[in-house]
C-alpha positions, 0 to 999 in steps of 0.5 A, spaced: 451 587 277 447 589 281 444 596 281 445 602 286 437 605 285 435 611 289 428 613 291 425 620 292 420 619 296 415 614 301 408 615 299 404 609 296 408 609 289 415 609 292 414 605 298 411 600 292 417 600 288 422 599 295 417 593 296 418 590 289 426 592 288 429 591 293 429 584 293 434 585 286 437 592 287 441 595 293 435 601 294 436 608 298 430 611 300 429 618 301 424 623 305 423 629 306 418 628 312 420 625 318 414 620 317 414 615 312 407 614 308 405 621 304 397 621 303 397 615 307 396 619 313 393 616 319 393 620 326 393 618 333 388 621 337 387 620 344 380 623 345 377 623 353 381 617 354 380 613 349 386 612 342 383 612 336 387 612 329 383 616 324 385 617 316 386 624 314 389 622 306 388 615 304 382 613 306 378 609 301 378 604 296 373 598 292 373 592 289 373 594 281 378 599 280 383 598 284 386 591 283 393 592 283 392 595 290 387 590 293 393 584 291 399 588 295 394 589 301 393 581 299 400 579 299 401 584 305 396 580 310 392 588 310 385 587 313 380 591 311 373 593 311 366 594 307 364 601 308 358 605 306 360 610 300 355 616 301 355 623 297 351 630 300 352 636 297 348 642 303 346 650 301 345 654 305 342 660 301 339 655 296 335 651 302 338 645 299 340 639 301 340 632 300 344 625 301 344 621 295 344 614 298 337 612 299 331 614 298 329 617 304 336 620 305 335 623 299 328 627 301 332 628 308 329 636 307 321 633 307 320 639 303 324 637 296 318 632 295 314 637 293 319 641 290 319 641 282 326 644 282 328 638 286 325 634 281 328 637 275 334 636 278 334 628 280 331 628 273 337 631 269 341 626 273 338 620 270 338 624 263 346 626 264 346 618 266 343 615 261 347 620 256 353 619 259 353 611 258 351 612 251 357 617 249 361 610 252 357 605 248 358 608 242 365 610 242 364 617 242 369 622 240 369 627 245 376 628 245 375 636 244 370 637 249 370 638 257 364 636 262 360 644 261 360 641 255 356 636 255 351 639 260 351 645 255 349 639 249 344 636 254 340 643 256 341 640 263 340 646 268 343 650 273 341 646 278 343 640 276 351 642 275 351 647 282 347 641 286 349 634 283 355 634 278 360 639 280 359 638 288 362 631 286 367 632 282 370 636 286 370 633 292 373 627 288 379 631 285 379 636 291 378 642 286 374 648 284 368 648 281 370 652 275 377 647 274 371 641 274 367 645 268 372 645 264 374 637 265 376 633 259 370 630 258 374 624 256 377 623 262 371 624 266 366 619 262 371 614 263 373 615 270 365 615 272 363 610 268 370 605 270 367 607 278 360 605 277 357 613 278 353 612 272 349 608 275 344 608 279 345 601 283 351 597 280 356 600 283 362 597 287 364 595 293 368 600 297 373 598 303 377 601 309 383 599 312 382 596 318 385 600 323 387 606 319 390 606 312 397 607 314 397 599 318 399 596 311 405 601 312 410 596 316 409 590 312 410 594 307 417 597 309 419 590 314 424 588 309 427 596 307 425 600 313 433 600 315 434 603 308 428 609 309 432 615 311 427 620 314 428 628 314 432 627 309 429 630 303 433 631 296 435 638 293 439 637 286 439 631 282 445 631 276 448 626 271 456 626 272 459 621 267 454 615 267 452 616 274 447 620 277 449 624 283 443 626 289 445 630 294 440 631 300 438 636 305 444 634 310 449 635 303 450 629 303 452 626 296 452 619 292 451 616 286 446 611 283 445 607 276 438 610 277 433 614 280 425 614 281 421 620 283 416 617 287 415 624 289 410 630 286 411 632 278 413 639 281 418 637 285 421 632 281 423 637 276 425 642 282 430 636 284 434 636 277 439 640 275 439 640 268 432 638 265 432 637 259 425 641 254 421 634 255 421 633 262 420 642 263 415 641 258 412 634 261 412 636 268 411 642 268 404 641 265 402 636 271 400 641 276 399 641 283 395 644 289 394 645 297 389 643 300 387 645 308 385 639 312 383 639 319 380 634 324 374 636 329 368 634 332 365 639 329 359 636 327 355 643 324 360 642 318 355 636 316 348 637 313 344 641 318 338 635 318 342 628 321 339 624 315 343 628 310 349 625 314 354 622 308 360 619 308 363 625 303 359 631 305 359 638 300 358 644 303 356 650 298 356 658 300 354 660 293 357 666 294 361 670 289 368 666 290 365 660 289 366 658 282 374 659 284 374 657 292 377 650 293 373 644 294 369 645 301 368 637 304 367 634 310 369 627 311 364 623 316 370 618 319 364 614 323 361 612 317 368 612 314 372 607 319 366 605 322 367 607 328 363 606 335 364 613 338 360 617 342 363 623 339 363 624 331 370 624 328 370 629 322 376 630 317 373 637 312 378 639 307 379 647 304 373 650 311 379 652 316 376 659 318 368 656 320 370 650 324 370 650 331 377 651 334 375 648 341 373 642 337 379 641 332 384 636 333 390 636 328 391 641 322 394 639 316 396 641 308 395 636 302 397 637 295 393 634 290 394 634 282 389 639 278 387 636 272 386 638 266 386 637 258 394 640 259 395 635 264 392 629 259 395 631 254 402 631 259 400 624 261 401 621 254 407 623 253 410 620 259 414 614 255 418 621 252 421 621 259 419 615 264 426 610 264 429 614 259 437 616 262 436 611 267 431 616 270 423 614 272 418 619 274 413 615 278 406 618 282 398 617 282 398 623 277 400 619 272 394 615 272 387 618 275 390 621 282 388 615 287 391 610 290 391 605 285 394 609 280 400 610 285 402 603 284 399 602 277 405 607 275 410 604 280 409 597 277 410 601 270 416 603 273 419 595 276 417 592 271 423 596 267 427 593 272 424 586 271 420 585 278 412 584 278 407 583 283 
């Protein structure tokens, strides 16, 4: 008998899980916005008489940690392009800044080649580094420590942390740099080591998607687009008799044999009407947090010398709110998309009031989730609450947040339903 399967929400999980079931399943898919693609996000502009598509969410992927993605852009057709990965980090106060890419950018402000508090900070690199991979190679148990940790254990110095490994990791997670010293350490080892950021040269290859991420939306929604009801987002989830009944923002109800949540953990449990202890317990730990996104020309929030422009650019104002203010990074879209513009494009996330408002061309929030040793421990707990009662919780915070996790937890999800990549 063939099932009758709901699926809360369009982003990359969702949009995966329509994509694989609808060939078996009669599928209806819910969204809240009237656009489908979630952090997918490309806008189209038109600038001084010329369109351009620039990404807002989505942007990035490379060639080692994401194979579940890179095979479904393969069966879709998806072109994509190589793109320089790049990280500055700029303070102000400190008169620091730097960009990480190569030699020369590295030593973009002339005088850190002199400057032996520079030095000492590209010195506890190597040593973090180095001290990172063997934790790995010996199989360490850091199960009971976060990244203050370890930088605590290796004596590295303040500098380092402010200026290099706290700037990275949230600009990565989109989180504060409080909320990244107390990162699992677990986590993080296996995060950077899987990425290549323990290494100085070996590192993956990253790609964009020609166009703009969200072209690999129509083939992926060619064969159920019809069954995609936009601005028709879910209010209540409610078991009545062996049946599901989902009612959505227009009142309307129906019933289904399953139901995915292909949406954010605190929205999914928001949606039930009578969740059980575990799934309070388990998605009630994975929290999430808004982001503030604008796109502009406003170049003064890249590093002030143009050498020290990267593709992701971290700005410190290391004042007394840091510690607690939402990760501040600006996005180099030309370097990004490799765009052959005149003006440069630049998507900057939690800066909103500093940037100039005759330069901005579109405002936007995006929620991502805030990791933490209680949301680790949340994840592994998912099996107590995905598929149980015909019921599936399927989202990128499930694994590392990123785009590849978002269809590694929507496969886990299909491959219930016995439909594969």
């Amino acid at each position: 008998m063939t099932k009758n399967v709901a699926i809360i929400g369009t982003g990359i999980s969702g949009l995966t899980c329509g994509y694989l079931l609808n060939k078996t399943a009669n599928i209806t898919v819910y969204e809240s916005n009237d656009y489908i693609g979630g952090h997918t996000a490309t806008k189209k502009i038109n600038d001084e008489g010329i369109e351009r598509n620039i990404d807002t969410g989505f942007i990035v992927f490379n060639d080692w940690t994401y194979p579940r993605f890179i095979k479904l852009m393969k069966q879709l057709d998806v072109a994509y392009q190589p793109t320089e990965m790049s990280f500055s980090v700029t303070s102000e106060k400190a008169n620091i800044e730097y960009n990480g890419n190569t030699i020369n950018s590295l030593f973009a402000q002339r005088r850190n080649i002199l400057r032996p508090r520079f030095w000492r900070i590209v010195r506890d690199i190597l040593k973090f580094n180095k001290a990172c991979k063997a934790f790995v190679a010996e199989k360490r148990d850091t199960s009971s420590m976060t990244l203050q940790d370890v930088i605590n254990e290796l004596k590295l110095s303040d500098d380092f942390a402010r200026y290099y490994i706290l700037p990275m990791c949230a600009a990565i997670w989109s989180a504060s740099l409080a909320q990244t010293r107390q990162f699992p350490l677990t986590f993080f080892l296996q995060f950077f080591n899987n990425h290549g950021l323990l290494n100085i040269t070996d590192r993956p290859q990253w790609y964009t998607i020609k166009g703009g991420s969200s072209t690999y939306i129509p083939p992926l929604t060619a064969s159920f687009k019809d069954k995609i009801k936009l601005s028709c987002g879910v209010t209540n989830v409610k078991k009545v008799g062996q049946k599901w009944q989902v009612t959505d923002t227009s009142g309307t109800q129906a019933l289904f044999d399953d139901v995915i949540f292909a949406c954010h953990s605190d929205q999914a449990l928001a949606m039930l009407d009578t969740p059980s202890e575990v799934q309070q317990a388990v998605l009630g730990a994975i929290r999430f947090a808004e982001n503030d996104v604008v796109m502009h020309k406003d170049t003064n929030q890249l590093p002030k010398r143009k050498l020290a422009w990267a593709s992701w650019n971290y700005r410190l104002k290391d004042d007394a709110g840091e510690e607690e203010r939402p990760a501040s990074v600006t996005y180099d879209m030309n370097i990004l998309q490799r765009l052959d513009a005149a003006n440069t494009y630049c998507v900057t996330l939690n800066n909103t009031d500093k940037i100039d408002t005759s330069a901005v061309l579109g405002s936007y929030q995006y929620s991502h989730p805030q990791f933490s040793d209680v949301m680790v421990n949340a994840q592994q707990r998912r099996s107590q609450i995905c598929g149980v009662d015909n019921l599936h919780f399927c989202g990128a915070y499930w694994y590392n947040g990123f785009h590849e996790d978002g269809v590694h937890s929507a496969l886990d999800v299909c491959e219930r339903f016995g439909a594969h990549l």
